[in-house]
BANULO-735834 format. One line per 2 residues: for each residue x, y, z of C-alpha. Coordinates in Angstrom, 3 decimals, always signed. Each point is the difference from the previous one (the first is absolute). Example, Ala and Ser with C-alpha at 12.3 -4.5 7.8 and 13.67 -1.06 7.14 Angstrom:
// residues 2
+12.300/-4.500/+7.800  +1.370/+3.440/-0.660 .
END
This chain:
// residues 507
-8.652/+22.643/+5.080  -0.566/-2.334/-2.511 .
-3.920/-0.380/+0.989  -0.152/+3.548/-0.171 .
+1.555/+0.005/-3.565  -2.425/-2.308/-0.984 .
-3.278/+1.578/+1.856  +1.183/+2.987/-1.592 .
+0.236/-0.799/-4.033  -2.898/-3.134/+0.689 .
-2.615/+1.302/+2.421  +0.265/+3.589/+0.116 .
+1.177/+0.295/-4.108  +3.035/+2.271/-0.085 .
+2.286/-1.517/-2.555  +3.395/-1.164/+0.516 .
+1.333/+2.250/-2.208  -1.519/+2.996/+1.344 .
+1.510/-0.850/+3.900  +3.375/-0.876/-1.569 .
+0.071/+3.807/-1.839  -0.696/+1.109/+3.069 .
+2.475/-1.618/+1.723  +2.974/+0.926/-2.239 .
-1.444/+3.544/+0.087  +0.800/-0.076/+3.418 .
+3.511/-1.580/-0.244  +1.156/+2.405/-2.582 .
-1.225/+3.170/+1.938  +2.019/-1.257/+3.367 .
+3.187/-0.782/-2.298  -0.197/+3.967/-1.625 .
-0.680/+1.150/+3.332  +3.499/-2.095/+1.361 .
+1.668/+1.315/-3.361  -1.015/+3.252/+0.577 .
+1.369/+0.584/+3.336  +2.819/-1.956/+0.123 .
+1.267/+1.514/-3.801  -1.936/+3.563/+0.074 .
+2.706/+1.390/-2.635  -0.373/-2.173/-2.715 .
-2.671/-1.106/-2.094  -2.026/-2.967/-1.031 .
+2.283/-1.178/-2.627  +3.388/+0.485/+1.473 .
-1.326/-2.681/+2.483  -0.107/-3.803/-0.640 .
-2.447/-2.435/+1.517  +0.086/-3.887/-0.388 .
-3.500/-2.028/+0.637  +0.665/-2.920/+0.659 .
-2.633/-2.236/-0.875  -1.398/-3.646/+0.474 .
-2.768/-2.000/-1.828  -2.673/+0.416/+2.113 .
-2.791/+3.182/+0.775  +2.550/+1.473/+2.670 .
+2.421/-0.147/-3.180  -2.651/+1.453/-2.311 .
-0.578/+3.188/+2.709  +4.037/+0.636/-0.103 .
-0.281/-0.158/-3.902  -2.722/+2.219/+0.092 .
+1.474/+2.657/+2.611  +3.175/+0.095/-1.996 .
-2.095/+1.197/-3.321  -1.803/+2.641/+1.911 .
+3.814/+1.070/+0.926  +0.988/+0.083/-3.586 .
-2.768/+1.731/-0.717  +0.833/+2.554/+2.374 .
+3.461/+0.570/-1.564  +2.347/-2.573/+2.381 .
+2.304/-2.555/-1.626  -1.879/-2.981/+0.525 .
+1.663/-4.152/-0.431  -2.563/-2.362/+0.302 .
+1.854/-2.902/+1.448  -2.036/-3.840/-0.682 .
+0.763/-2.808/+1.908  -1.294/-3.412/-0.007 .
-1.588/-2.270/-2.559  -2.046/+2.125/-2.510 .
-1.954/-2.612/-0.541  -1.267/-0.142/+3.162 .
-1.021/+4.072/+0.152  -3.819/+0.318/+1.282 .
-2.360/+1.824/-2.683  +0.319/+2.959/+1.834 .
+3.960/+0.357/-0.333  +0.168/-1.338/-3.498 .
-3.178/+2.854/-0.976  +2.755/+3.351/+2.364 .
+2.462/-1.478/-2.277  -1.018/+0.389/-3.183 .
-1.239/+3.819/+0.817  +3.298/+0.655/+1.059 .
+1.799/-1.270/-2.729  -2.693/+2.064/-2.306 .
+1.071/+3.187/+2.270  +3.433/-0.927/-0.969 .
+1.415/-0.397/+3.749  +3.160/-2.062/-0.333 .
-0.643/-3.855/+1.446  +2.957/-2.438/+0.257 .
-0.025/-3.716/+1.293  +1.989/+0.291/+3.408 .
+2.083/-2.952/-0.740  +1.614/+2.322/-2.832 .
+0.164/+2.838/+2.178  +3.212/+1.644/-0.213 .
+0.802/+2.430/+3.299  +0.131/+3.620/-0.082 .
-1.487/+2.996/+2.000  -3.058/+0.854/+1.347 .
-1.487/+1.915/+2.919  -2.839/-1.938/+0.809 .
-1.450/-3.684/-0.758  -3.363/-0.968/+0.099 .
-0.524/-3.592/+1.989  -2.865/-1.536/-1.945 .
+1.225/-3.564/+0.171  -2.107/-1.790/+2.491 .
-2.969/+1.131/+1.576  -1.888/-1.330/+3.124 .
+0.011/-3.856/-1.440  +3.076/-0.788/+0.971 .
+0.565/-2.812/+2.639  +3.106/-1.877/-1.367 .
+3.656/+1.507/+0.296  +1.508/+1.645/-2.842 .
+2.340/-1.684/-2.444  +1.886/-0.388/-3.553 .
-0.719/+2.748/-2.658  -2.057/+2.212/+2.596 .
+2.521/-0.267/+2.916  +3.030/+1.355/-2.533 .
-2.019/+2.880/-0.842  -1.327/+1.275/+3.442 .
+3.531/-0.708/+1.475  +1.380/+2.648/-3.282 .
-2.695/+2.324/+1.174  +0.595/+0.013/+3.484 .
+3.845/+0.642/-0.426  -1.175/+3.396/-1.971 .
-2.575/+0.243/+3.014  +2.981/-0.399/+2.586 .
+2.536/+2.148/-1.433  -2.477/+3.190/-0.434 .
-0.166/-0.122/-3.244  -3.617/-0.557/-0.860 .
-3.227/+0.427/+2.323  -2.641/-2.741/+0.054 .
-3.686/+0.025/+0.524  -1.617/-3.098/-0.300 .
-3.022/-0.749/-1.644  -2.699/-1.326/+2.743 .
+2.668/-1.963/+1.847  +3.593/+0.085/-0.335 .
+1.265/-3.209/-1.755  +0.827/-2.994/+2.031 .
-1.991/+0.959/+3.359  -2.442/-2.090/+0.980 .
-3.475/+1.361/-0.114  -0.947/-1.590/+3.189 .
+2.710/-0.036/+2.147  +2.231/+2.695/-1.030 .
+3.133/-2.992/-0.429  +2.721/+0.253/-2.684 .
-0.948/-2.471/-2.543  +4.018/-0.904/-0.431 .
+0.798/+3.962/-1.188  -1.797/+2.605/-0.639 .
+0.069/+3.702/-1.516  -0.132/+2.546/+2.899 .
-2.261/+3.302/-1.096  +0.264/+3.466/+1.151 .
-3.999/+0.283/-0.617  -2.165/-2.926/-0.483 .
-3.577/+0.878/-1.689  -2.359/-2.338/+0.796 .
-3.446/-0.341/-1.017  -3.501/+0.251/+1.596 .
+0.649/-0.666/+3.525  +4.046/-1.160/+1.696 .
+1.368/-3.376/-0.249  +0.461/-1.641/+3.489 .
+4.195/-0.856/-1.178  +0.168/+3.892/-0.314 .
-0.634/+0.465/+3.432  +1.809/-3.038/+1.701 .
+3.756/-0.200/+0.443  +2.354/-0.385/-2.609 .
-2.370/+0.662/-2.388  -1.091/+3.448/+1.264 .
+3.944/+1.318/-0.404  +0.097/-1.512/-3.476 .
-3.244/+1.648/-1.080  +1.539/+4.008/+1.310 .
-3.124/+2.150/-0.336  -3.081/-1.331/-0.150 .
-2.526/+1.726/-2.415  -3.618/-1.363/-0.066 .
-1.306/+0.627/-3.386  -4.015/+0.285/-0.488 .
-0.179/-1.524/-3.459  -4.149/-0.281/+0.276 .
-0.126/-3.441/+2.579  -2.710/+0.533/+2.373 .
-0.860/-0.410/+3.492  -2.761/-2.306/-1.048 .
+2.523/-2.233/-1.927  +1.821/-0.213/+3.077 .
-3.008/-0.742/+2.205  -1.268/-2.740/-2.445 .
+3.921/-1.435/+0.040  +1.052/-0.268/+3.250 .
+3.507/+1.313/+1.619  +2.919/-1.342/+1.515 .
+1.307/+2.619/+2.047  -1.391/+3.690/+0.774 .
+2.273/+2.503/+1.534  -0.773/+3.202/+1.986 .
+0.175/+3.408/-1.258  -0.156/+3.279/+1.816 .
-3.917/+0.012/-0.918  -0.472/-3.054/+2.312 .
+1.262/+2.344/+2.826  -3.787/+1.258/+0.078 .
-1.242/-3.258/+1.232  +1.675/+0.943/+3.159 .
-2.508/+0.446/+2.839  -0.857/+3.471/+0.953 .
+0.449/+1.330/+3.058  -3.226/+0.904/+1.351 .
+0.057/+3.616/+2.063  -1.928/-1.331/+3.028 .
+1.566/-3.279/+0.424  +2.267/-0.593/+3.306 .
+3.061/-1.998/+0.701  -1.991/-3.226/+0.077 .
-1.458/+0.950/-3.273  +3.037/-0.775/-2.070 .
+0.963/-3.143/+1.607  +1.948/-1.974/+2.182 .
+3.239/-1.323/-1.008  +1.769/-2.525/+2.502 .
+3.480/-0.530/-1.124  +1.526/-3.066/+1.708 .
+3.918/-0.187/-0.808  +3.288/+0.896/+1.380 .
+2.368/-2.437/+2.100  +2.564/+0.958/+2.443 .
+2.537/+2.639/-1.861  -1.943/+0.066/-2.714 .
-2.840/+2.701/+0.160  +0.268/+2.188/-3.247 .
-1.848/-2.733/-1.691  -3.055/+0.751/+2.394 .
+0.580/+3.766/-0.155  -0.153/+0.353/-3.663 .
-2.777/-2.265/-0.957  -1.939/+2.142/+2.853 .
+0.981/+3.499/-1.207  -1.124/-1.757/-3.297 .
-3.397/-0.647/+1.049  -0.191/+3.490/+1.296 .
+1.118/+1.659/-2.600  -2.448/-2.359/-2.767 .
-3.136/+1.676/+2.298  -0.487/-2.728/+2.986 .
-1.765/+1.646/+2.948  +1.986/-1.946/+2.668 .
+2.984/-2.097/-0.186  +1.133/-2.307/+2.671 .
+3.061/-2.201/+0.431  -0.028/-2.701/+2.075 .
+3.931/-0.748/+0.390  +2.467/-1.487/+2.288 .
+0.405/+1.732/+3.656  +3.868/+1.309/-1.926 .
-1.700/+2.270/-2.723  -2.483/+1.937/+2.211 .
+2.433/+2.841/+0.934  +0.926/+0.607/-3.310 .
-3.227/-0.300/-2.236  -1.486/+2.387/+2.834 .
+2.790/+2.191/-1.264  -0.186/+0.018/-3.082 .
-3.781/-0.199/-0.730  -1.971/+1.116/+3.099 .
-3.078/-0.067/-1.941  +0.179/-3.644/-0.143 .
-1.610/-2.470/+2.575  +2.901/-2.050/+1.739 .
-0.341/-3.707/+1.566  +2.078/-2.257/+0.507 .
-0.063/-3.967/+0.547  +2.189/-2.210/+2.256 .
+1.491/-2.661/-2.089  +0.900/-2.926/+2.328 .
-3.457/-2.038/+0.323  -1.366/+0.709/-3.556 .
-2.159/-2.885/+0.314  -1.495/+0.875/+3.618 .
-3.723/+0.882/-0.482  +0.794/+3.150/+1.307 .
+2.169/+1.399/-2.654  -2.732/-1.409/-2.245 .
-2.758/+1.720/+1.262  +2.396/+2.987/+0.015 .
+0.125/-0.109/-3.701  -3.444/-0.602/-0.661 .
-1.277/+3.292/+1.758  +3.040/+2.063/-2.158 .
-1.465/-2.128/-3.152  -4.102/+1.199/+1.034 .
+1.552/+3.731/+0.468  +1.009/+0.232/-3.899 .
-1.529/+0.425/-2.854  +3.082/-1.042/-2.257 .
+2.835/-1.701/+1.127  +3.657/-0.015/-1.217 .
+2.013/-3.403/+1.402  +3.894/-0.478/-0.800 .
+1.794/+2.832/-0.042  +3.688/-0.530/+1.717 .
-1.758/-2.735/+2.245  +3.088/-1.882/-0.513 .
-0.110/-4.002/+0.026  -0.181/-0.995/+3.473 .
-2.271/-3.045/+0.807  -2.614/+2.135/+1.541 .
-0.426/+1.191/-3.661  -1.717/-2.620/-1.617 .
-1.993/-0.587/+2.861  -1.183/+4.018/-0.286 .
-0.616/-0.132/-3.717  -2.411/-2.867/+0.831 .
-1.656/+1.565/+2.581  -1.045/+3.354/-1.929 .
-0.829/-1.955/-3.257  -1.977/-2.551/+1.645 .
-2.637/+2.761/+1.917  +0.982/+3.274/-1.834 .
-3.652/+0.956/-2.082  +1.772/+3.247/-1.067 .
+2.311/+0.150/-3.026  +3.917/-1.175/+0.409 .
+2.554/+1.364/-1.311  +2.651/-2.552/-0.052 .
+3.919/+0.778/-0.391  +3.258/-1.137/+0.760 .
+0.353/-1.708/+3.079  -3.623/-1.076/-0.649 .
+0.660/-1.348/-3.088  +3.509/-1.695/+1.198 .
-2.838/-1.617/+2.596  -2.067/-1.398/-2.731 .
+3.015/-1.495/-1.900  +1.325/-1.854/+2.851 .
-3.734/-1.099/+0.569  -1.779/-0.759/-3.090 .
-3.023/-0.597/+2.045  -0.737/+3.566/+1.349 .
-1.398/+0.331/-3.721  -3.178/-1.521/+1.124 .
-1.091/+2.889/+1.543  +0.495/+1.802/-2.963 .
-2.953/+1.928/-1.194  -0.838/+2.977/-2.736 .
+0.579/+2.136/+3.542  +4.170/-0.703/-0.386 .
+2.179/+1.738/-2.202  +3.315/-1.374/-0.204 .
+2.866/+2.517/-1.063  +2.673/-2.127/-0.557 .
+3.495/+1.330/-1.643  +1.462/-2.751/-2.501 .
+1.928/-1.573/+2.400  -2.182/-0.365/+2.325 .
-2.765/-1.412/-2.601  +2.632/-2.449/-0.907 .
-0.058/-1.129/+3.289  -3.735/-0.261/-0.239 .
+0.136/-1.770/-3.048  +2.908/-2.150/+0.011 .
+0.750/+1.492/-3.089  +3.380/+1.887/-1.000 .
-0.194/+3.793/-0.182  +1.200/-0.053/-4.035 .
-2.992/-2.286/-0.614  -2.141/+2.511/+1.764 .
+1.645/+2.779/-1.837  -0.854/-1.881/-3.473 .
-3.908/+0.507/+0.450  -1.108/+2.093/+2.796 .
-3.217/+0.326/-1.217  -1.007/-3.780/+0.325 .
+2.520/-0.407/+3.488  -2.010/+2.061/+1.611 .
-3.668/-0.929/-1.656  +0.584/-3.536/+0.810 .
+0.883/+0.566/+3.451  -2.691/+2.135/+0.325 .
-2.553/-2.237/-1.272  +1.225/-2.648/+1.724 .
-0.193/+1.418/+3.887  -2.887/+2.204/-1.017 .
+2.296/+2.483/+1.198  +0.537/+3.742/-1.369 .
+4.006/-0.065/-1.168  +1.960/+2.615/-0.294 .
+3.484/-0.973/-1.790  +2.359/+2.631/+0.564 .
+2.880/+0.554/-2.886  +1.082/+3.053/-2.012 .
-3.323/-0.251/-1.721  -2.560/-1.391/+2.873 .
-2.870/-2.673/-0.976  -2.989/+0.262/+1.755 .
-2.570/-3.293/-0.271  -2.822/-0.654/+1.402 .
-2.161/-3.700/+0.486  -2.392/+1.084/-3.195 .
+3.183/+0.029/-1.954  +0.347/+3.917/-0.832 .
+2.945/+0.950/+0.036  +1.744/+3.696/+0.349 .
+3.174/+0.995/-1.286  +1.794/+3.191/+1.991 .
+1.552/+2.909/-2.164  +0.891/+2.462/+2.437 .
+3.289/+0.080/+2.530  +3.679/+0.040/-0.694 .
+2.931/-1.697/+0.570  +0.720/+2.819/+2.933 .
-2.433/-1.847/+1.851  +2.340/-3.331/+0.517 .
+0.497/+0.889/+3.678  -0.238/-1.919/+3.087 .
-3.292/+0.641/+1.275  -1.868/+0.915/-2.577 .
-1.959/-3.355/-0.336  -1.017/+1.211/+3.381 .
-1.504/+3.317/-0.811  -2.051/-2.492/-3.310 .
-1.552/-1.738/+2.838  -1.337/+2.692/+1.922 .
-1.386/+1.824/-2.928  -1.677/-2.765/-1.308 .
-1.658/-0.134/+3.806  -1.018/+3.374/+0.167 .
-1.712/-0.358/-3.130  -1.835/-3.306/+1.049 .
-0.869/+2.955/+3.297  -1.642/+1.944/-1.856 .
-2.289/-2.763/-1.284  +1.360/-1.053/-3.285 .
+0.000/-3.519/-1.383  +3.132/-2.453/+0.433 .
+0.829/+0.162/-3.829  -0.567/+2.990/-1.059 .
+1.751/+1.540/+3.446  +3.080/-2.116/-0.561 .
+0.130/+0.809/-3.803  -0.377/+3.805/+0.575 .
+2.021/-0.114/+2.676  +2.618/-1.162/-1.458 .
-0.589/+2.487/-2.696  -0.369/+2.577/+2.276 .
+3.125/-0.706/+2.083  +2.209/-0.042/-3.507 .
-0.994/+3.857/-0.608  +0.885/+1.002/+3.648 .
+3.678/-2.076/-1.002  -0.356/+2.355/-2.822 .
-0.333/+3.099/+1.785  +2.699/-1.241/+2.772 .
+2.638/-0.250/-2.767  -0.809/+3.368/-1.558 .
+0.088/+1.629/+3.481  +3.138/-1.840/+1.608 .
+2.115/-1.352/-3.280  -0.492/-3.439/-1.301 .
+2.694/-1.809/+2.409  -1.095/+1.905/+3.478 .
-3.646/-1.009/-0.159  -0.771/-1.556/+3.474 .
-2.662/-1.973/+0.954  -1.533/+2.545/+2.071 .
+0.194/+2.920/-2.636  -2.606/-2.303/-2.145 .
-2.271/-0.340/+3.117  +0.284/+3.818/+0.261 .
-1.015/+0.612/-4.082  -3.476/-2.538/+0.352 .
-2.159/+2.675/+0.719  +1.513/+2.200/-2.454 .
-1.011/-2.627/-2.799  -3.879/+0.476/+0.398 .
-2.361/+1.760/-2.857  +0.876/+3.399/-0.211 .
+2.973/+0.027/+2.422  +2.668/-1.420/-2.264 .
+2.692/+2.311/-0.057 .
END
């Protein structure tokens, strides 16, 4: 964001000034829209706002937005804090019109408490990397108590103070916002976890940055929208059952089928053509049950290193055009020795989850068959396993977790959290907005996997499959919960919304 600042006021020639007017334009029309609704008797002036303000140009937009206010009628405190010597030109220049407009500015050290209904977070923007302390701490601990006890609303100016930019962590504390405005295009720590329940709402302000800004500057993270949903492959009228793809889903151990049934269903429901599951001898009755469209083999699991049983895999490997390895398979020694088998000769994409993965982390050296064709969908313990890492230093920085492993196995990863990461070898990375806590069911990791396989079915790349996968499995968690409640989601019921996700069908 910074290189697009600067490509913006250097190469392209809008000024600072004019972007930062823009800016607190937009601020001060989302806080008299929140004042509006949540106070529709009363007027501008019965209603106090405090903007709380540091030195630098994310300081200078709060002082700005809270003249605009003033000028539209509100009781407007400009709170300063920091050094004043230390103000950028920009925040010195918004503070001299203000004090020219007459809108009330006080030092925040002097501040002395009293009422307001909503505070405007202008005291760090997206530059923040250290955690928060002395003078600045105080104040956005007093602002967060009126924050906690409901008596002021927050919206936070780009970012709410003390969030990381990057990584969405608490910077020591932090001022939680019922609407954060940011500007030009979302902030990666507004979308990861903690930061995207500190930031509330997230508004994405056009204050004049361009696409071509961006372009010229690079990105860290991208993140799917309901417009990506287009890239989805049609479905062409005369194609056949063959057209739209194989899927081979190998998974399931003895007592433990649903894992095979669901990513299965999945697949079906994402737009695969056929889906077979090659399973124990235990599961057939019940998977031919439960999905009789499905293909159902099974494997004997006594001599898994008899050249039989690996010719027997090889001809259910040629059959597919994607395969999906892992699912329930349990941990059994003939495991490993399976996982190696389909990654050393599969040619088709893999799909690689659970027991899979729990293969690869109690043998490092299946990773040498890892090519751009695997896409790893680890959950964060099960990357920690991968890693040798612990899950709260996963947590810290997703982003880089999962591009590092990524780049390292030249592997497609697929970090699974609250807010999943998706990475590929190239570095690009995708961050996932949709889904819902209603979604933290057994099994629905399961249903991921066989989404992200029908889409690789019907002939889309490993990244972008997994990424809008993932984005499209969120929305059908979505649509479970609105259906079904937010605690009686089941796995299933997300398998069962897929379809409805597609362009033009979401309903």
């Amino acid at each position: 964001m910074k290189r697009v600042d600067q490509d913006t006021i250097q190469r392209i020639g809008i000024p600072s000034l004019v972007l930062m007017e823009r800016a607190a334009l937009a601020v001060a029309e989302e806080a008299d829209r929140l004042m509006k609704a949540a106070y529709p008797e009363r007027k501008p002036e019965e209603l106090r706002i405090l903007a709380a303000c540091g030195t630098g140009n994310n300081g200078a937009d709060g002082i700005a937005a809270g003249r605009i206010l003033h000028g539209w009628g509100y009781d407007v405190t400009v709170l300063l804090a920091g050094n004043p010597e230390h103000a950028s030109p920009e925040n010195q220049l918004q503070k001299e019109i203000a004090s020219r407009l007459f809108v009330p500015v006080e030092e925040a050290s002097s501040y002395v408490t009293g009422t307001c209904q909503l505070i405007l977070d202008a005291l760090f923007g997206i530059g923040l990397t250290r955690p928060v302390e002395g003078a600045y701490k105080e104040l956005i601990q007093l602002l967060q108590e009126k924050k906690a006890s409901g008596e002021a609303r927050v919206i936070a100016v780009d970012i709410p103070s003390g969030i990381h930019s990057g990584t969405g962590a608490v910077l020591g504390t932090a001022l939680e916002a019922d609407v954060t405005v940011t500007f030009g295009f979302g902030k990666t720590g507004l979308y990861l976890y903690p930061g995207r329940t500190w930031a509330g709402r997230t508004v994405i302000a056009d204050i004049g940055f361009s696409s071509q800004s961006l372009d010229h500057s690079g990105w860290d993270a991208r993140r799917m929208t309901r417009e990506d949903l287009a890239r989805l492959p049609k479905r062409a009228a005369d194609g056949n059952k063959g057209t739209f793809g194989r899927v081979l889903v190998i998974a399931g151990s003895k007592g433990m089928c649903g894992a095979a049934y669901l990513s299965a269903l999945a697949a079906y429901r994402t737009g695969a053509g056929l889906v077979k599951v090659l399973t124990v001898p235990e599961n057939r009755a019940i998977l031919q049950t439960r999905l009789p469209e499905a293909i159902v083999e099974t494997y004997e699991t006594e001599e898994p290193e008899a050249e039989s049983f690996r010719k027997e895999i090889e001809r259910h490997c040629d059959w597919a055009d994607v395969i999906v390895l892992g699912p329930g398979l349990g941990r059994e020694k003939y495991v490993a020795y399976l996982t190696e088998l389909v990654l050393s000769y599969a040619y088709v994409p893999v799909v690689l989850d659970a027991d899979g993965l729990n293969a690869v982390a109690t043998h490092p050296y299946l990773t040498r068959y890892f090519t751009e064709n695997i896409i790893v969908t680890p959950h964060m313990g099960e990357m920690s396993r991968l890693c040798g890492c612990t899950v709260e230093e996963l947590k810290a920085d997703p982003v880089r977790a999962a591009r590092e492993y990524s780049s390292r196995n030249s592997a497609v990863c697929v970090l699974k959290d609250a807010a999943t990461v998706t990475a590929d070898k190239d570095g690009d990375v995708w961050v996932n907005t949709s889904g819902c806590s209603a979604m933290a069911k057994g099994g629905s990791g399961d249903v991921l996997t066989g989404v992200i396989a029908g889409l690789l079915a019907r002939g889309m790349e490993g990244a972008e499959a997994a990424a809008l996968g993932v984005y499209l499995h969120g929305l059908a968690g979505e649509m479970a919960a609105a259906r079904h409640g937010q605690q009686g989601v089941l796995a299933e019921e997300i398998a069962d919304c897929v379809p409805l996700c597609e362009p033009g069908e979401c309903r």
